[in-house]
C-alpha positions in Angstrom: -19.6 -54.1 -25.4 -20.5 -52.2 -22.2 -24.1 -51.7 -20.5 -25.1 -49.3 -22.5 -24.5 -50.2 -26.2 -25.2 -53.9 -25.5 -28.9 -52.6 -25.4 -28.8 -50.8 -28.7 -31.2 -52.2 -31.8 -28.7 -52.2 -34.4 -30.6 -50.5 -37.6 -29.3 -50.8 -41.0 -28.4 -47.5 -42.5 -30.6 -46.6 -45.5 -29.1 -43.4 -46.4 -25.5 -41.3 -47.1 -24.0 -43.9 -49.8 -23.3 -41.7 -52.5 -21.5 -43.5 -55.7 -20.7 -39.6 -57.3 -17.8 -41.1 -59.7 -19.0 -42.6 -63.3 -15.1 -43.3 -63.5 -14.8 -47.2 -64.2 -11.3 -47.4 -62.2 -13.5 -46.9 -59.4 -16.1 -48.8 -60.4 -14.8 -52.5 -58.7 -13.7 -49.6 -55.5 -17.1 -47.9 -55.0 -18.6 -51.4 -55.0 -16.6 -53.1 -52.7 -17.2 -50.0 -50.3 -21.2 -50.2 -50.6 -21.3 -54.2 -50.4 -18.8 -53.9 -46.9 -21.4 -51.2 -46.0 -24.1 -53.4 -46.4 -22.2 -56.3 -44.5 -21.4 -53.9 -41.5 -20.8 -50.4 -40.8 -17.9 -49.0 -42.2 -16.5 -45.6 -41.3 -14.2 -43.0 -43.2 -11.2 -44.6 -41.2 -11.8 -48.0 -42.1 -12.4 -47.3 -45.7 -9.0 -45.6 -45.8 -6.9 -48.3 -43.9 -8.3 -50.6 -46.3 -7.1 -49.2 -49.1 -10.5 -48.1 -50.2 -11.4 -44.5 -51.7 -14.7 -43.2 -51.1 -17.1 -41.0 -52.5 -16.3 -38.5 -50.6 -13.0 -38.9 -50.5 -13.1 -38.3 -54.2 -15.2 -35.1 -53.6 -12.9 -33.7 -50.8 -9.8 -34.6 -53.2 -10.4 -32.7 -56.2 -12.0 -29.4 -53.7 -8.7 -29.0 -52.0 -6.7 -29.8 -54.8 -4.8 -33.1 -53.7 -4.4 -36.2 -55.0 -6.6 -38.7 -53.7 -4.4 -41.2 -52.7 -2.3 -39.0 -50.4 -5.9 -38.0 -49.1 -6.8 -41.5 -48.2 -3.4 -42.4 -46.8 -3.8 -38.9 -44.4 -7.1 -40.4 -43.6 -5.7 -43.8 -43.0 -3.0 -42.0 -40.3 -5.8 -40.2 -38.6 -4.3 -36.7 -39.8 -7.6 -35.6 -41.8 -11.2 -36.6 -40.7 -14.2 -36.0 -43.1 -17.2 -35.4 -40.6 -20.1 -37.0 -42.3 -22.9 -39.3 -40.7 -24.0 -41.9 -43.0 -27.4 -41.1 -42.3 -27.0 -37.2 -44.4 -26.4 -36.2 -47.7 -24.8 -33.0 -48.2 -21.2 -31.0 -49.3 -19.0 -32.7 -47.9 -15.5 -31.5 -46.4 -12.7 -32.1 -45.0 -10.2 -31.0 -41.8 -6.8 -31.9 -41.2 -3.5 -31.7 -42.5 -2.8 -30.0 -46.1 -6.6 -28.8 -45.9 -7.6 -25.3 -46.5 -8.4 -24.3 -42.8 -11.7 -24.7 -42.1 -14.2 -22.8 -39.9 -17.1 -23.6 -37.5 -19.8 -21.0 -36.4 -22.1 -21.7 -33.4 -26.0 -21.1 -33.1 -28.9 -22.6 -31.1 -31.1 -21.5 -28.8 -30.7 -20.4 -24.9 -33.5 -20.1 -22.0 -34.0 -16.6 -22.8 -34.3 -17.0 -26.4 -36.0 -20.4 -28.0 -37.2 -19.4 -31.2 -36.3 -22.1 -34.4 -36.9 -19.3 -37.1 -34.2 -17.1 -35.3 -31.9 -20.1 -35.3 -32.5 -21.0 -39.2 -31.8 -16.9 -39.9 -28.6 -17.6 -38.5 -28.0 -20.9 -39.9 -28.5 -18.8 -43.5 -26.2 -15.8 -42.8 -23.5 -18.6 -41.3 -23.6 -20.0 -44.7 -23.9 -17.4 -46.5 -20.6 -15.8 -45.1 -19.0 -19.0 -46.0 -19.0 -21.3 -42.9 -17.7 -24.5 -43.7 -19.7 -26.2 -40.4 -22.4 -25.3 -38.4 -22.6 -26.5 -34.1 -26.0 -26.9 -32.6 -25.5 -25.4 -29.1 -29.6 -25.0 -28.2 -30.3 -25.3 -24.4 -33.8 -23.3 -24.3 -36.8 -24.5 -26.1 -37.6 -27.8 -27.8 -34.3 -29.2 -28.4 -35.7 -31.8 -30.5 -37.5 -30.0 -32.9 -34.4 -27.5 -33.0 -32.1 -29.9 -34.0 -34.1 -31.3 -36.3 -35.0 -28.4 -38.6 -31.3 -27.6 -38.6 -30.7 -30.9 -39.5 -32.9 -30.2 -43.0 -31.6 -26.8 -43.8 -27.9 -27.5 -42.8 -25.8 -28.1 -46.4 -22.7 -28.1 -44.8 -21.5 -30.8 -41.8 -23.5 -30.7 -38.6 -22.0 -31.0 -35.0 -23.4 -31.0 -31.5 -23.0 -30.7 -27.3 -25.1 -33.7 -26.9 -24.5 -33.2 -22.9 -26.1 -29.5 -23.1 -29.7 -31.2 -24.3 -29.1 -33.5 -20.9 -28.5 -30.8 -19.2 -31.2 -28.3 -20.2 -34.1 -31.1 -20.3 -33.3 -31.0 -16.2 -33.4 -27.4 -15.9 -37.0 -27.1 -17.5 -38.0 -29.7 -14.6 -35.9 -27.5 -12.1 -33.4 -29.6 -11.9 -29.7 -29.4 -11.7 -27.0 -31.5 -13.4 -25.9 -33.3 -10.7 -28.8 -35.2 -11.6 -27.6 -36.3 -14.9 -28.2 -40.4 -15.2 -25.4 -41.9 -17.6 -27.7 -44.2 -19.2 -29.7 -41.1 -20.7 -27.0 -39.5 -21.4 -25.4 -42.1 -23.4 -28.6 -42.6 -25.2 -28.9 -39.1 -25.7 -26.2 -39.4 -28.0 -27.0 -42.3 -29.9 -30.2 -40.6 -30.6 -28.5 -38.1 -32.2 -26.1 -39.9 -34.1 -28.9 -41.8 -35.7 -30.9 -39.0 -36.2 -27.7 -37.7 -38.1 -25.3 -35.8 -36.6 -22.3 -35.1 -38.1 -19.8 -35.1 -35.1 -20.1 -34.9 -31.7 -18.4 -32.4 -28.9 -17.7 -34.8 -25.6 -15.4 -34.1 -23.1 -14.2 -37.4 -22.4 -11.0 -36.4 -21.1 -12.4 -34.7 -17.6 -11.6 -37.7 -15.0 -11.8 -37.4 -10.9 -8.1 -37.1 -10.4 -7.9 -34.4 -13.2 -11.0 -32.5 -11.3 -8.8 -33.0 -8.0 -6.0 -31.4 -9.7 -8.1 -28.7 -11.1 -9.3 -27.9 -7.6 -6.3 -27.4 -6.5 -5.0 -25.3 -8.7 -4.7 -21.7 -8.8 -6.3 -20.5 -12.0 -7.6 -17.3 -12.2 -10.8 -18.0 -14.3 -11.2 -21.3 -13.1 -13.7 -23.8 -15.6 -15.4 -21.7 -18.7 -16.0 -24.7 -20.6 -20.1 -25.5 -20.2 -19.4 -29.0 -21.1 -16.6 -28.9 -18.4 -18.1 -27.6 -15.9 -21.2 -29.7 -15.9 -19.5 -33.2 -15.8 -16.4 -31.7 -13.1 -19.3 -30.9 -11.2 -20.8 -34.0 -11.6 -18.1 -35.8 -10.3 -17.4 -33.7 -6.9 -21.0 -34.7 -6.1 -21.5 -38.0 -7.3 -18.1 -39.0 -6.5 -18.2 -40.8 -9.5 -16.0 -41.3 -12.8 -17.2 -39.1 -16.1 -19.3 -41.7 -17.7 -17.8 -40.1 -20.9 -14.5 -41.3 -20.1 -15.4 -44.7 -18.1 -17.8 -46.1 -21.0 -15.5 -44.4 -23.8 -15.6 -48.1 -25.4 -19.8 -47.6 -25.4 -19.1 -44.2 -27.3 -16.8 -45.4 -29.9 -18.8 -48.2 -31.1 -21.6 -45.7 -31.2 -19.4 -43.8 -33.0 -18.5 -46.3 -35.5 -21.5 -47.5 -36.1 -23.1 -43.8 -37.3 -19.6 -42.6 -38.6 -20.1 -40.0 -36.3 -16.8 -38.1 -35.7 -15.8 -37.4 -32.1 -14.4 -33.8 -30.9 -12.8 -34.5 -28.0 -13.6 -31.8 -25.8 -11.3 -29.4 -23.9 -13.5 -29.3 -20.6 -10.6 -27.3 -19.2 -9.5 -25.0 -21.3 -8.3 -21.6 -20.3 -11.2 -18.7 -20.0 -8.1 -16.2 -19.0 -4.7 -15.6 -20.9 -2.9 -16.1 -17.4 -4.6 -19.5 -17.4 -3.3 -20.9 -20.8 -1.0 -23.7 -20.6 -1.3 -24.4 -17.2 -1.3 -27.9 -15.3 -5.1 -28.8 -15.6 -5.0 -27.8 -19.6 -2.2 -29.9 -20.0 -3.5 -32.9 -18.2 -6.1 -32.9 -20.1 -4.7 -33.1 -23.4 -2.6 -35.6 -22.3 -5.5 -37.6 -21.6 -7.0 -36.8 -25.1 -4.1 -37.9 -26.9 -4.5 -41.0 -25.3 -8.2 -41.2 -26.1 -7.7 -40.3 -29.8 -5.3 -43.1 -30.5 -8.4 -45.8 -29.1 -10.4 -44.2 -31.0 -8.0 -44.8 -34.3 -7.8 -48.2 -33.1 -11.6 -48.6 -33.5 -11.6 -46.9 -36.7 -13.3 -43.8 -35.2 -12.5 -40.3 -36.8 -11.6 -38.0 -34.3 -10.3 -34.6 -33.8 -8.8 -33.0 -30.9 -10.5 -29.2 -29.6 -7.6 -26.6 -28.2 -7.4 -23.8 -26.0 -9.3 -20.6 -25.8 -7.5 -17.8 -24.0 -4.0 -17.7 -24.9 -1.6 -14.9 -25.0 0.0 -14.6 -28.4 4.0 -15.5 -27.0 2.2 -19.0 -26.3 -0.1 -20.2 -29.3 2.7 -21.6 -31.4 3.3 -23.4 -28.9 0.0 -25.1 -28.0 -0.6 -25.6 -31.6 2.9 -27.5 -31.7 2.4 -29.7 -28.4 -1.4 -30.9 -29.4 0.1 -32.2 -33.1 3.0 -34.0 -30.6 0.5 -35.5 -28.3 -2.2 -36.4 -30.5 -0.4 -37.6 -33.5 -1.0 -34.8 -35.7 -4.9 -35.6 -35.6 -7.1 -32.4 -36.5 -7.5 -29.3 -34.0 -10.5 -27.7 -33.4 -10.0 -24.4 -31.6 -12.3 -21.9 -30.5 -10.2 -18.0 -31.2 -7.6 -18.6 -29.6 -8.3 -15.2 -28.1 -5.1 -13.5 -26.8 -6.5 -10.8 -25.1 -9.4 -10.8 -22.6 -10.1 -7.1 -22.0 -12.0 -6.6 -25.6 -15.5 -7.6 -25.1 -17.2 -6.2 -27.6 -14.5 -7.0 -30.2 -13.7 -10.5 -29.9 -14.1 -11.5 -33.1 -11.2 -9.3 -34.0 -8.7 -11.1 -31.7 -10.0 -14.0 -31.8 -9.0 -13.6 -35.7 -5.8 -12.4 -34.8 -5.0 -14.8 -32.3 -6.6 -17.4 -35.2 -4.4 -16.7 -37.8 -1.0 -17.6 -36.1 -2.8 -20.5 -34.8 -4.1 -21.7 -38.3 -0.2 -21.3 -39.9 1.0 -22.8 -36.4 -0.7 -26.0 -37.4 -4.3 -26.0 -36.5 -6.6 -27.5 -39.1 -10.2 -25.9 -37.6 -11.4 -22.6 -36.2 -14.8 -22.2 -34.1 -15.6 -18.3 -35.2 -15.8 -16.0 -32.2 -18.6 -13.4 -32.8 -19.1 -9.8 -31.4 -20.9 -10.5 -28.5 -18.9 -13.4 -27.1 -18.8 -13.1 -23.4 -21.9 -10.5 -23.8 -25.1 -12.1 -25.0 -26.4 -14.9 -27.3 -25.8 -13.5 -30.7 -27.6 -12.2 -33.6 -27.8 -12.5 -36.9 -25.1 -9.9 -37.7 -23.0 -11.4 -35.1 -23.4 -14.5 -36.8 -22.3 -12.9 -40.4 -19.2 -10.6 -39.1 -17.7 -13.6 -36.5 -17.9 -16.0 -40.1 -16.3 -13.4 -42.3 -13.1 -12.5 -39.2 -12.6 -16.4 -39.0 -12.3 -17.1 -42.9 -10.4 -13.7 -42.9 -7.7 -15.6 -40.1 -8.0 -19.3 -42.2 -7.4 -17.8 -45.4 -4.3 -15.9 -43.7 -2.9 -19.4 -42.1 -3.5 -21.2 -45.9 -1.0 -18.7 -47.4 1.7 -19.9 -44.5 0.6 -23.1 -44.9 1.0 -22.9 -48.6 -2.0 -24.7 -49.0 -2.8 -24.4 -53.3 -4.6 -21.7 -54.1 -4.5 -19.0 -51.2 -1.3 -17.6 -52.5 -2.3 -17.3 -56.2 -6.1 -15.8 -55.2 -4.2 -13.0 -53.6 -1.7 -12.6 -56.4 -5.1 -12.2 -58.8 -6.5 -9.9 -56.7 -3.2 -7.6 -57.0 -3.4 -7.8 -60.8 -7.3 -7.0 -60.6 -6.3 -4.0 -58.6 -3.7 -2.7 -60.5 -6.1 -2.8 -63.5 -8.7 -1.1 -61.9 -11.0 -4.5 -62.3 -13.9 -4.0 -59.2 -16.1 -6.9 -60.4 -12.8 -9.2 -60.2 -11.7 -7.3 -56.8 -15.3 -8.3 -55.5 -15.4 -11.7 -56.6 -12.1 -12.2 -55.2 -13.0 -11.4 -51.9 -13.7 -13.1 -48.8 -16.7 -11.1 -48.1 -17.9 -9.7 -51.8 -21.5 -8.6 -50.2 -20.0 -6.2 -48.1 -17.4 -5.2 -50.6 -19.8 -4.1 -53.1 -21.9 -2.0 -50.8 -18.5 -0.4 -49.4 -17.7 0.2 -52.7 -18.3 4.1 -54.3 -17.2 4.7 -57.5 -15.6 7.8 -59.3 -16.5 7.7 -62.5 -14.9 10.6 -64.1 -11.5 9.2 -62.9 -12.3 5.5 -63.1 -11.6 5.4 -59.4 -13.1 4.8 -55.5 -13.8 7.9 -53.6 -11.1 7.2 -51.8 -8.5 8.6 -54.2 -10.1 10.5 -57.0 -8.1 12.0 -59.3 -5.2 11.4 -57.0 -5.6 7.6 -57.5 -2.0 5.9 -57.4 -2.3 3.7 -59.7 -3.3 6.0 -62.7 -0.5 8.4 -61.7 2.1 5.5 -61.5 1.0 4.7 -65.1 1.2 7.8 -66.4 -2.9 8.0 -67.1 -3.6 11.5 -64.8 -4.5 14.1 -66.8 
């Protein structure tokens, strides 16, 4: 162990062992996986390579329509992860390969605007649009107490930027980041893996040569990553390594310990589409390939995050090139967005740039809301970037043929052609908004749209 986790009161975990089956044939399983969790800390991963099927893996299995024993043995090869901290109880799901695609919506706080009951309004309308995870990003206010109550009213898996509460506890004593001490950082995080924390966003793969590199290259956007910026900066003044990257051991026994999944951050990932796939991108996922395979070693679930600004000639290709350097482990990816001149709009091509992404290969899309690039975003924002990322999933499942997507759409043709609205809304991605779009001729049976010129009562004959 390294200086930091060396120092770390091991506490027994008292909560997150759920024994949902009543099966017997897993009976003798669920047991042995409880008694090696009261012997030491088992994660996911571990359960998987041994041969052992979970709780939740039971749970994830029979929601995405796969047999349980191909789920554990994608587990086992670090190709799905099921982000769950064994100190929360919730609904459990999973990311990775032959997994619906799953999406991610960011709230929190800023300087400007700190208020929690904001932040749970937003929480709500993420999940009620159908977000599948929720990312604490707060930097303004008390960070604490923010995380906390999100932590209580979050019922789907919980991820954070534990750097950014570093970070922003300096700025409120006017301090910058170059200030940041590793030891409190690295405790930082294991305070929030045992408060409960789901998974973790650390850009672990931001070294000094890759920040030399960076500096000389010629982007056009240069660092738009928070995360990345802070830490590169770090390093030019400290002339130091990221402590993220030199105590990665510290972080995956924390990790381990918590069942906390890592994100590996992309610190350098293109802000501009005339940035994508460039040198300091590339290095970086190089060095997160690397990263992810220690971290399978240590039985640590871990998932890989991908570019932002890509033009649309080039996503198949990052999508194809993470899964080759990572060893198909999960990819989180924020849009991609493949064009930068639609502010305003960006949860539009961020969905477009999503969907060709999502049948490309990745397994995980952060939503990208209206005002992206504009301000901190509202509740609406919240609501509309949900619905354009589960719009761009669900469009990647039916190229992925993942069970299901084709066949929902195949109802809602049959539901249309038979005039069924209550099946047409409950069909739908976004039903709420549906049914308040929805106006209804009722002489003709019809929307307004049509009338008594509605095609499908003339092409059966039923126009009078």
């Amino acid at each position: 162990m390294g200086f930091f986790v060396s120092k770390i009161k091991e506490s027994r975990p008292t909560e997150g062992v759920k024994i949902g089956s009543t099966e017997v044939r897993h009976n003798i399983v669920i047991s042995l996986y409880v008694l090696t969790l009261e012997k030491k800390y088992m994660t996911q991963l571990k359960a998987a390579k041994d041969g052992i099927i979970t709780p939740e893996m039971e749970k994830v299995a029979k929601d995405e329509l796969i047999d349980v024993q191909e789920l554990r043995e994608l587990i086992a090869k670090g190709q799905v992860v099921i982000p769950k901290n064994i100190n929360r109880t919730f609904d459990v799901r999973a990311i990775g390969k032959k997994m619906k695609t799953k999406v991610n919506a960011n709230i929190g706080t800023s300087g400007d605007c700190a208020f929690i009951d904001v932040e749970l309004k937003k929480l709500d309308a993420a999940v009620r649009a159908g977000a599948d995870s929720i990312m604490d990003l707060s930097t303004g206010g008390d960070l604490n107490e923010v995380r906390r109550q999100l932590e209580a009213n979050c019922p789907v898996m919980l991820g954070t930027v534990p750097i950014y509460a570093v970070a922003a506890e300096l700025a409120m004593k006017d301090l910058t980041t170059d200030n940041i001490d590793e030891e409190v950082l690295l405790r930082n995080i294991e305070k929030q893996c045992r408060e409960g924390v789901d998974y973790i966003t650390v850009n672990c793969g931001i070294t000094k040569e890759s920040v030399a590199r960076m500096d000389n290259s010629d982007r056009t956007c240069g660092i738009v990553s928070r995360g990345g910026s802070i830490l590169a900066n770090w390093i030019r003044k400290n002339g130091k390594e990221n402590p993220l990257f030199e105590y990665y051991d510290d972080l995956l026994d924390l990790a381990f310990k918590y069942d906390v999944t890592l994100s590996l951050g992309d610190g350098f990932r293109p802000g501009a589409i005339s940035d994508a796939t460039d040198r300091p991108q590339i290095d970086e996922l190089i060095i997160l390939g690397e990263l992810a395979k220690r971290a399978h070693a240590k039985n640590v679930q871990v998932m890989i995050e991908g570019p932002g600004h890509v033009p649309l000639n080039q996503i198949t290709t990052n999508m194809k090139l993470q899964k080759r350097l990572c060893n198909d482990a999960p990819f989180y990816i924020l849009g991609p967005i493949p064009t930068d001149i639609a502010p305003g709009y960006d949860h539009i091509t961020s969905a477009i740039g999503g969907a060709i992404a999502g049948a490309a290969g990745a397994d995980f899309l952060c939503y990208v809301t209206p005002a992206e690039h504009l301000c901190l975003p509202d509740e609406s924002d919240v609501y509309e970037g949900v619905i354009a990322t589960r719009i761009a999933g669900h469009i990647a499942d039916i190229e992925k043929g993942i069970p299901g997507a084709w066949e929902r759409n195949v109802q809602m043709g049959i539901a249309r052609k038979e005039l069924n609205w209550e099946k047409q809304f409950e069909l739908s991605i976004d039903p709420e908004t549906a049914r308040k779009k929805f106006q209804h001729n009722k002489e003709f049976d019809s929307c307004t749209m049509c009338g008594k010129l509605c095609a499908v009562k003339i092409d059966e004959g039923k126009n009078k």
